[in-house]
N, C-alpha and C positions, 0 to 999 in steps of 0.2 A: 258253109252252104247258106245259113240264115243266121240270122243276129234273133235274139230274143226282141220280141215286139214288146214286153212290159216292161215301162220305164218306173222303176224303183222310185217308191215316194220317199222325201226328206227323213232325216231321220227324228225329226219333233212331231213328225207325224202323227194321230194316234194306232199304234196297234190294231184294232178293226179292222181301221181301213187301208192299212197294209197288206193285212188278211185277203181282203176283198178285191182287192189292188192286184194280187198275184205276185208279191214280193216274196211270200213263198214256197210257189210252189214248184214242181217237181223240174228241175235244168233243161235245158233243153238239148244240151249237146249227149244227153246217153238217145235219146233220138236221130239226131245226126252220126252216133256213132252207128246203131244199127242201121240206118242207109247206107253206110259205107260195108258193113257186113254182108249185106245182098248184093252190094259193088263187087267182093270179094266171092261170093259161089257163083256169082254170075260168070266172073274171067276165069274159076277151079273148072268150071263147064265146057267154057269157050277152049282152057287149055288141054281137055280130054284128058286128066289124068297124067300129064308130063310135067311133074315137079320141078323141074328146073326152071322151064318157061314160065311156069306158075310164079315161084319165088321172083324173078324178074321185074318180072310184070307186075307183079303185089306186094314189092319192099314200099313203094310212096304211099299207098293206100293201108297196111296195116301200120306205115311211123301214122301217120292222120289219125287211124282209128284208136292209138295208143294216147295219143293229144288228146283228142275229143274225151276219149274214159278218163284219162290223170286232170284233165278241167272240168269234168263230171263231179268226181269225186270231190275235190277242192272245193269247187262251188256249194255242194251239198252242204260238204261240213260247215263250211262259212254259214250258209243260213238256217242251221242248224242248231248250232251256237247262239245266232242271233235272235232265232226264237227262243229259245231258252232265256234270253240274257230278256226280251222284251216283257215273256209272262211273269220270271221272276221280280220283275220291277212295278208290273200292272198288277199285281195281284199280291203282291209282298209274303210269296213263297218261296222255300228255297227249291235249290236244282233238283234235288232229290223226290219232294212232293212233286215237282210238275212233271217229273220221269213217269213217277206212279201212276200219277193219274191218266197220263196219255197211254202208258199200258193197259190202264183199267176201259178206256173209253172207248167207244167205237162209232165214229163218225168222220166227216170232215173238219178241218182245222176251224172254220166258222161257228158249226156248231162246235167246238172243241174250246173255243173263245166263251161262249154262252152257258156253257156250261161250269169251266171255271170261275166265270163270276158268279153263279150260283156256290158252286163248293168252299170259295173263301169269301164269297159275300161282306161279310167284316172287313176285312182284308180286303178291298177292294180299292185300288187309287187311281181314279179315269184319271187321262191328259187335259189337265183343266191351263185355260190362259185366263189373266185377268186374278182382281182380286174376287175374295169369298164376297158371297152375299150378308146383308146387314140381314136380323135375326128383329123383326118387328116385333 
């Protein structure tokens, strides 16, 4: 129906502003799927209750809504993963701490950024380009 309008930044990007970027946030095809679910009570309506007609008429429309969930789910997991794999690299935690602590937290993923550099502070490795500064 629509294509995702956020176009995913590089992957040397920093973390942030991935964040802020909307790389990851929530797919958009479990959206597209529930439009096609209202597709679907809307023709259960129009069919008045005659199952046969129904199945008919809603074999293309629920194989669709099965695509859109099974690329829902995929997509999810993919960036799922990949936040995992970016906090444990910016913040040099492993997967386990950063489970915790996002069961411990309650906010958005930004603030959820801000916070972890708080909590491993020490631990902290921004995406730096370029050599260190000279130490006067």
């Amino acid at each position: 129906m629509y294509d995702n309008p956020v176009q995913p930044l590089p992957n040397k990007s920093p973390l942030i502003d991935k964040i802020l970027n909307g790389d990851f946030d929530y797919p958009h095809y479990k959206l597209q799927a529930e439009l096609v679910e209202h597709e679907l009570n809307e023709l259960a309506q129009k069919c008045g209750g005659n199952n046969e007609l129904f199945g008919e008429k809603s074999a293309l429309l629920r194989a669709k809504r099965k695509r859109l969930l099974d690329d829902f789910w995929k997509e999810e997991n993919e960036k799922l993963k990949q936040l995992f794999k970016e906090f444990t690299k910016n913040f040099n935690a492993t997967e386990e701490q950063v489970e915790e602590e996002m069961f411990r937290f309650v906010g958005n993923l930004g603030e959820f950024y801000y916070y972890m550099g708080l909590r491993f502070q020490q631990n902290h490795k921004p995406n730096r380009r370029g050599r260190k500064k000279k130490n006067i």
